[in-house]
C-alpha positions in Angstrom: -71.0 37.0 -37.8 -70.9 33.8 -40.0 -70.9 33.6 -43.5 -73.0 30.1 -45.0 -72.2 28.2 -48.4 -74.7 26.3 -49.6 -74.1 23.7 -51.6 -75.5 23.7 -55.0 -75.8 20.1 -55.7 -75.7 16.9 -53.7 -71.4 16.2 -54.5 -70.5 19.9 -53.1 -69.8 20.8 -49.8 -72.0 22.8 -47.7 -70.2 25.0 -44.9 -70.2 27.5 -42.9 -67.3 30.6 -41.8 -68.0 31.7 -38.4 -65.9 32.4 -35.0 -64.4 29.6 -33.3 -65.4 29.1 -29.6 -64.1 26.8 -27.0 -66.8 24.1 -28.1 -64.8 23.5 -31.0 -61.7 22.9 -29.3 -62.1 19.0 -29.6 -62.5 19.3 -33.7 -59.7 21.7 -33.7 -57.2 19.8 -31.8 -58.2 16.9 -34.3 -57.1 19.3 -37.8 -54.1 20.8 -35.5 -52.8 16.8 -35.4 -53.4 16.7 -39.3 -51.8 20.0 -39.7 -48.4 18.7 -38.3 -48.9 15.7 -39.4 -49.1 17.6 -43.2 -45.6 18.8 -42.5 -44.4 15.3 -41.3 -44.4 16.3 -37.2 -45.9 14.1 -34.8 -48.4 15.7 -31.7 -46.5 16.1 -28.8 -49.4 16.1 -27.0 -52.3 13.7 -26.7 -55.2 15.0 -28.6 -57.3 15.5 -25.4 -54.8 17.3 -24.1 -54.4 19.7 -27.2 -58.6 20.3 -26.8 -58.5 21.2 -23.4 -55.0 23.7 -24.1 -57.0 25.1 -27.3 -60.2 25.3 -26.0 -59.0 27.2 -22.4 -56.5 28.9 -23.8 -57.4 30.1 -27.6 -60.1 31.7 -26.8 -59.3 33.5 -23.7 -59.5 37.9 -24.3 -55.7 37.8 -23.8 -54.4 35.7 -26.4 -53.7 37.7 -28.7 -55.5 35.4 -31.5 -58.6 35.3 -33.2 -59.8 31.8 -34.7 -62.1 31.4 -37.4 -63.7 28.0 -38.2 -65.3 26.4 -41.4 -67.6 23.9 -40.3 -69.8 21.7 -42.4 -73.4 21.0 -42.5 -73.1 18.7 -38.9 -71.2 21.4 -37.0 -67.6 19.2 -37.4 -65.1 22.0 -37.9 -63.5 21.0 -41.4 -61.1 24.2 -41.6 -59.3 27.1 -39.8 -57.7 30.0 -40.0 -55.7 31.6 -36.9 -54.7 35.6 -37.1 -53.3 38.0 -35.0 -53.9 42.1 -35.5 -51.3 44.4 -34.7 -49.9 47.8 -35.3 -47.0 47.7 -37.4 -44.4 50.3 -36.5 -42.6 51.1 -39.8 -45.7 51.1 -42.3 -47.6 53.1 -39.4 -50.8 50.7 -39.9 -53.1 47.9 -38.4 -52.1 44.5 -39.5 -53.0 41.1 -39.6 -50.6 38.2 -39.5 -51.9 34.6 -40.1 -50.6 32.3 -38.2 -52.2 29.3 -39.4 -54.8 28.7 -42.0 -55.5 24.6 -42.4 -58.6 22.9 -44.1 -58.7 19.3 -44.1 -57.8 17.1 -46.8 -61.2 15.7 -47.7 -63.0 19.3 -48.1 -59.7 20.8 -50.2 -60.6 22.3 -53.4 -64.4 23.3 -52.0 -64.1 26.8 -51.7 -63.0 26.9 -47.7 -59.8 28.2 -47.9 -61.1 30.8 -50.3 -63.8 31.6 -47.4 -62.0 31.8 -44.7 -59.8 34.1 -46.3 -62.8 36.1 -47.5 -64.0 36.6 -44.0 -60.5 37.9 -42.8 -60.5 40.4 -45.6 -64.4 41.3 -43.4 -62.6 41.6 -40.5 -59.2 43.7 -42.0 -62.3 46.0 -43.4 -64.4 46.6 -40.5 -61.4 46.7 -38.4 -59.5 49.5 -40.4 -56.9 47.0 -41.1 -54.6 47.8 -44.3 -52.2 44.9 -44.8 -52.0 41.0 -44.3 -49.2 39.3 -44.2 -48.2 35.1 -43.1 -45.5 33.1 -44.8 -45.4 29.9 -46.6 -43.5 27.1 -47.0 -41.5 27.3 -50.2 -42.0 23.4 -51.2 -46.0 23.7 -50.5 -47.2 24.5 -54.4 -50.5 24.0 -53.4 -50.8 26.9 -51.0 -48.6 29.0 -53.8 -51.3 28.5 -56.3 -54.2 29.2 -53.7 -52.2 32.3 -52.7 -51.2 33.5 -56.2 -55.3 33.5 -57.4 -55.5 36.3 -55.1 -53.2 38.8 -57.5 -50.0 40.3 -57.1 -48.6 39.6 -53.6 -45.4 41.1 -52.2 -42.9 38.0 -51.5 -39.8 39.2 -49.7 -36.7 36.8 -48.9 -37.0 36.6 -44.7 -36.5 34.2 -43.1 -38.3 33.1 -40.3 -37.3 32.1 -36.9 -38.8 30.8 -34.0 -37.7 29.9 -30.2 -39.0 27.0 -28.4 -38.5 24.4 -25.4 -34.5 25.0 -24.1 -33.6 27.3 -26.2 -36.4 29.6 -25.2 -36.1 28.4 -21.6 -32.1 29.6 -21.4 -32.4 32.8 -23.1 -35.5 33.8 -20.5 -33.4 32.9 -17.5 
């Protein structure tokens, strides 16, 4: 199911909220490079490389992910948003978790973000879902404000760890 936008006069964006698929890999690579990028990383891959991973590996029935894409009026995937559903043991109900929602910088502040989101909350519906949940970096006020239009949110003090490379190597060995 896709969701379109019009645009309602010749300076808005059109757009469009649908499923990713593996065609998309090559645009997706491209916003994943401006997402790290965003938080001051470099790629450590190539971005042909990151295509081919995203494109074979995102979308396989295993990987645990679903991928939505905003894409404009040409097709060219201008945003994302990467989720996860899950059963969460101690609230005894489905969840989502987002793992990444990114739209790029020229097609901010055109409703995409707000769609995307609005087509997970589809999805938590249909799917019986009853909470989502992602994190945030505390220094990113633009995703606070975007986050806090949505009404009162639970915000809890966790911190969040991940395990990578060597690390993640030596403690699986």
């Amino acid at each position: 199911m896709s969701i379109e936008i019009r645009a309602q006069t010749a300076s808005e964006l059109a757009f469009e909220i649908r499923p990713a698929s593996p065609a998309d890999g090559p645009d997706l690579a491209l916003l994943a490079q401006e997402l790290l990028a965003f938080y001051g990383l470099s790629s450590p891959y190539q971005r042909s490389y990151m295509a081919h991973a995203i494109s074979n590996g995102a979308f396989q029935e295993n990987s645990g992910i679903g991928v939505l894409a905003a894409a404009d009026a040409s097709g060219k995937v201008i945003g994302f948003l990467v989720y996860g559903q899950m059963f969460t043991l101690a609230n005894c109900r489905k969840s989502l978790f987002i793992q990444d929602i990114f739209v790029t910088r020229k097609a901010r502040s055109a409703g995409v973000g707000q769609a995307l989101m609005r087509r997970l909350f589809d999805i938590a519906d249909t799917e019986n879902v009853e909470q989502i949940d992602w994190t945030m970096d505390p220094w990113n006020d633009q995703a606070k404000r975007f986050y806090e239009k949505m009404g009162p949110l639970l915000k809890g003090d966790k911190v969040f760890y991940r395990l990578m490379g060597p690390k993640f190597l030596k403690n699986i060995k």
